[in-house]
Residue frames as qw, qx, qy, qz and C-alpha x, y, z in Angstrom:
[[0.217, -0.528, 0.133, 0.810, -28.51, -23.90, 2.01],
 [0.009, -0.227, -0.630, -0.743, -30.37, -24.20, -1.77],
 [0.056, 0.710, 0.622, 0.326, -33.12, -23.12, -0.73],
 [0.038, 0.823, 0.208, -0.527, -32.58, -19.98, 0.58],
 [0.462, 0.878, 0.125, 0.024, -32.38, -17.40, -2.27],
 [0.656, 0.344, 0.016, 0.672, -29.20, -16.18, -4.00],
 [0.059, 0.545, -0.257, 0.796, -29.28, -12.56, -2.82],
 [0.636, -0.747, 0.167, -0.100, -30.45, -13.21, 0.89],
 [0.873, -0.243, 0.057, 0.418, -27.30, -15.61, 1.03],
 [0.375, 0.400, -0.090, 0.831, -24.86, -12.83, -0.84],
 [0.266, -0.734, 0.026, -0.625, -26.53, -10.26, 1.50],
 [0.898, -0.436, -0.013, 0.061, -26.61, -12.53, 4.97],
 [0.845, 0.046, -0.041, 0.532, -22.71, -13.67, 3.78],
 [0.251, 0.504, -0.080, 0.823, -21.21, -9.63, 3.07],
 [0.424, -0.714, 0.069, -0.553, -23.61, -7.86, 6.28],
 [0.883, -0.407, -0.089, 0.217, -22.13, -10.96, 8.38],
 [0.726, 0.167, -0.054, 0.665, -18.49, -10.38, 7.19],
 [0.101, 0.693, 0.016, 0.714, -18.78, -6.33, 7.31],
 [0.731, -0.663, -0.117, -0.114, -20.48, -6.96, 10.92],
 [0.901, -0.317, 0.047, 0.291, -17.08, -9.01, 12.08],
 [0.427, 0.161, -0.149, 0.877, -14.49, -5.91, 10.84],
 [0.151, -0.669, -0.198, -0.700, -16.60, -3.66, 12.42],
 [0.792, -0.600, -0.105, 0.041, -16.98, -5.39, 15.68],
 [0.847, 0.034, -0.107, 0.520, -13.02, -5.65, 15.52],
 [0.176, 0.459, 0.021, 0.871, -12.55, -1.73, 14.74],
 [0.524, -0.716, 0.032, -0.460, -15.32, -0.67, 17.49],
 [0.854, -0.244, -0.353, 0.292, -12.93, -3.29, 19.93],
 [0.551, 0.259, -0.135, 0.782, -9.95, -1.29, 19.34],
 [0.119, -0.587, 0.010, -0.801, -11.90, 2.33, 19.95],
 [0.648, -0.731, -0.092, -0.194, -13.74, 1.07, 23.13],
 [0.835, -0.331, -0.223, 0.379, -10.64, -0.73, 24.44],
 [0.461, 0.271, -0.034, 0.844, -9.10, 2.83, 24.28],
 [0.268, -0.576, -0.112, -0.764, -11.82, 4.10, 26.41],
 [0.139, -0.191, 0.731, -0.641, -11.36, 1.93, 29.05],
 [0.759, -0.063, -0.392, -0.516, -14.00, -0.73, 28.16],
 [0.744, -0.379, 0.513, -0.199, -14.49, -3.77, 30.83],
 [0.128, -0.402, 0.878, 0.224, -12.15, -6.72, 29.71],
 [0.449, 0.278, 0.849, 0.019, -15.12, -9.12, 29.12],
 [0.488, 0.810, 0.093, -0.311, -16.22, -6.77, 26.17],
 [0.165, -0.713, 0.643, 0.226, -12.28, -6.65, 25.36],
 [0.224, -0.293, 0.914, 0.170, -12.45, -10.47, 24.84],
 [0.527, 0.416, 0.681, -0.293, -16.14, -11.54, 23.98],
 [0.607, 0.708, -0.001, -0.361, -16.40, -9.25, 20.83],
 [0.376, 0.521, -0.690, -0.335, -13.28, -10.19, 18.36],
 [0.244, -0.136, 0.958, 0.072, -14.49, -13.76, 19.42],
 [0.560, 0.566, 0.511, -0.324, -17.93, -13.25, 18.17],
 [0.399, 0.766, -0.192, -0.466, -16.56, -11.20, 15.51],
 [0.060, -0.349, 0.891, 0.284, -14.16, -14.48, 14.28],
 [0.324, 0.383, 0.865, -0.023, -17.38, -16.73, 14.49],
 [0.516, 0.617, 0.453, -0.385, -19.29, -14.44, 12.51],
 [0.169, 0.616, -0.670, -0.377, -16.44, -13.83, 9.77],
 [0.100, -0.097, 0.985, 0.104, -16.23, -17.62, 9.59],
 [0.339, 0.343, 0.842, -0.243, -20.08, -17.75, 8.92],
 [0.257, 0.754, -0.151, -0.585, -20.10, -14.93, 6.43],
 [0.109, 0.449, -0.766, -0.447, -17.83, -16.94, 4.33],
 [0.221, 0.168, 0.954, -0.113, -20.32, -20.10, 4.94],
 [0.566, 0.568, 0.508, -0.314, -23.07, -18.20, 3.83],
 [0.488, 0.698, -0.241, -0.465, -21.63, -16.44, 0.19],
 [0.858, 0.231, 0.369, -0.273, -22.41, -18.50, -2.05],
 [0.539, -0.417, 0.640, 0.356, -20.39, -20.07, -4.26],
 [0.316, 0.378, 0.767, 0.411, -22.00, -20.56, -7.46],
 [0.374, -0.035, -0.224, -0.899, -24.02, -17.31, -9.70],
 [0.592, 0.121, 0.262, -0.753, -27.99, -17.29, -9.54],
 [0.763, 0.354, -0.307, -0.445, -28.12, -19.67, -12.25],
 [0.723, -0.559, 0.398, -0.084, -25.58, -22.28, -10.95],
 [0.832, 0.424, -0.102, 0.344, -23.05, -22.01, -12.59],
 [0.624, -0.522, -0.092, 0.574, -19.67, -21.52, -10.55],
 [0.251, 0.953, -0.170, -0.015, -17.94, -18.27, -10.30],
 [0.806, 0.030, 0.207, 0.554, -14.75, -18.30, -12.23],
 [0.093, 0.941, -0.214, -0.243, -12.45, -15.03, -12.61],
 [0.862, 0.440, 0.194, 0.161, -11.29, -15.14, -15.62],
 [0.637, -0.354, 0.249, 0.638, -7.11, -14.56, -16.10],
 [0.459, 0.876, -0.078, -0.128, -6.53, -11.68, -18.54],
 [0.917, -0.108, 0.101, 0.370, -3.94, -12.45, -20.54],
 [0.385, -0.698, 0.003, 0.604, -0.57, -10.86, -20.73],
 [0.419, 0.898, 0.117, -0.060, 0.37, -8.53, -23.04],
 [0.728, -0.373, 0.170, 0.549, 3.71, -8.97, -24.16],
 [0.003, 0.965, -0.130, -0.227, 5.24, -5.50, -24.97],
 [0.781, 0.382, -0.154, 0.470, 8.30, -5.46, -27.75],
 [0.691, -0.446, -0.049, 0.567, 11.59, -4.45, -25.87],
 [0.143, 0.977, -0.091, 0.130, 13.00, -0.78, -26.41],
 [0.787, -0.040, -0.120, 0.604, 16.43, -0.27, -25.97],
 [0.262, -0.948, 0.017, 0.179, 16.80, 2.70, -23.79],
 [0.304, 0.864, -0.149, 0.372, 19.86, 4.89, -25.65],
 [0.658, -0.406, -0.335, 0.538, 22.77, 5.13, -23.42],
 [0.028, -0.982, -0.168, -0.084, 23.22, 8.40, -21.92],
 [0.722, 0.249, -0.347, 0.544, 26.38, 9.99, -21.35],
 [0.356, -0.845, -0.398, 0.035, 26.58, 12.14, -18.83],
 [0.222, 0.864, -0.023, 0.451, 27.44, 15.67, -19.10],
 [0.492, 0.004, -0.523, 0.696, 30.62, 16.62, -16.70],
 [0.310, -0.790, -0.366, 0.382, 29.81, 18.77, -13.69],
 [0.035, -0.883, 0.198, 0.425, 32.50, 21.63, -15.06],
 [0.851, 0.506, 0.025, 0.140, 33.89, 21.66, -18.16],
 [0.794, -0.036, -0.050, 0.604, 38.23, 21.44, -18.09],
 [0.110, 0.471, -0.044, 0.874, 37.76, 25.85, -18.76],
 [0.495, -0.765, -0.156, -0.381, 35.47, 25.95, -15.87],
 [0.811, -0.367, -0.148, 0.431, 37.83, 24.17, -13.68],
 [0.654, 0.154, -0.087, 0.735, 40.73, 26.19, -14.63],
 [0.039, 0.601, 0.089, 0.793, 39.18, 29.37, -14.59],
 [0.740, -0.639, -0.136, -0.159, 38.18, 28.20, -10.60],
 [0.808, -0.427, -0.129, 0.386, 41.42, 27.68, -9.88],
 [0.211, 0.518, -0.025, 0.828, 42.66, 30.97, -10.83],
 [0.401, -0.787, -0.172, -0.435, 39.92, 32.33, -8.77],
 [0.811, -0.568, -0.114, 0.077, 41.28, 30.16, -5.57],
 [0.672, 0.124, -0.125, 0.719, 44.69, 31.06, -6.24],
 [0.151, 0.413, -0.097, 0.893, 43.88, 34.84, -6.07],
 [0.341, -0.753, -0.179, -0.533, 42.13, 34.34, -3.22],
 [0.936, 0.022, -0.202, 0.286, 44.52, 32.49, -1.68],
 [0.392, 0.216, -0.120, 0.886, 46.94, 35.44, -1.94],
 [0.355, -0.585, -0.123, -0.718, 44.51, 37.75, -0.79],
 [0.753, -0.605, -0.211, -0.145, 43.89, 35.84, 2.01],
 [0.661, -0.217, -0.090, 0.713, 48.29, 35.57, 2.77],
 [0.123, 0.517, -0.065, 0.845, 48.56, 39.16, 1.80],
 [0.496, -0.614, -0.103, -0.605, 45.70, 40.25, 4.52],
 [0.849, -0.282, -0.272, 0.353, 47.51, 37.43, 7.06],
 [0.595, 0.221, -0.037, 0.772, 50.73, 39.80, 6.93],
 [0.129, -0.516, 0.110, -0.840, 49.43, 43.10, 7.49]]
């Protein structure tokens, strides 16, 4: 595997892998057209064995050989805020209320007056 080149093996390793979700996705669409079963079963196995050789071919190490390592950014630790407490404003204020139940009272009567007649 050293001697083939660095980009055939990244190329070879990604066009293998891309190949083997593609086969999978074209499965799905044929097998919704009423594809023969041995198409049904043959491709997502080809398409596992070539997934599993993709990964065999990309390469593990940069051009120069030295391994790839993804470096961990590190965290950023943010001072704490203390979020204010809110109170929360009433829905009606003790004159709104009252001035509603007036209303319902006089409609109340209105509504027993108009009963009566």
């Amino acid at each position: 595997m050293n001697k083939i080149p660095y980009k055939v093996r990244t190329g070879v390793g990604v066009g293998l892998i891309l190949w083997s979700v593609v086969a999978v996705i074209a499965t799905i669409v044929w097998g919704s057209y009423g594809a023969p079963i041995w198409a049904l079963i043959l491709i997502p196995i080809i398409a596992v064995i070539t997934f599993v050789i993709g990964v065999v071919f990309v390469p593990r190490t940069n051009a120069d050989g030295t391994p790839i390592v993804i470096e961990k950014k590190p965290k950023v630790k943010r001072p704490k805020i203390r979020k204010a407490k809110r109170y929360k404003k009433p829905f009606m204020t003790d004159e709104e209320w009252r001035e509603q139940e007036e209303e319902d009272d006089e409609m109340m009567f209105i509504e027993e007056v108009v009963e009566d007649d």
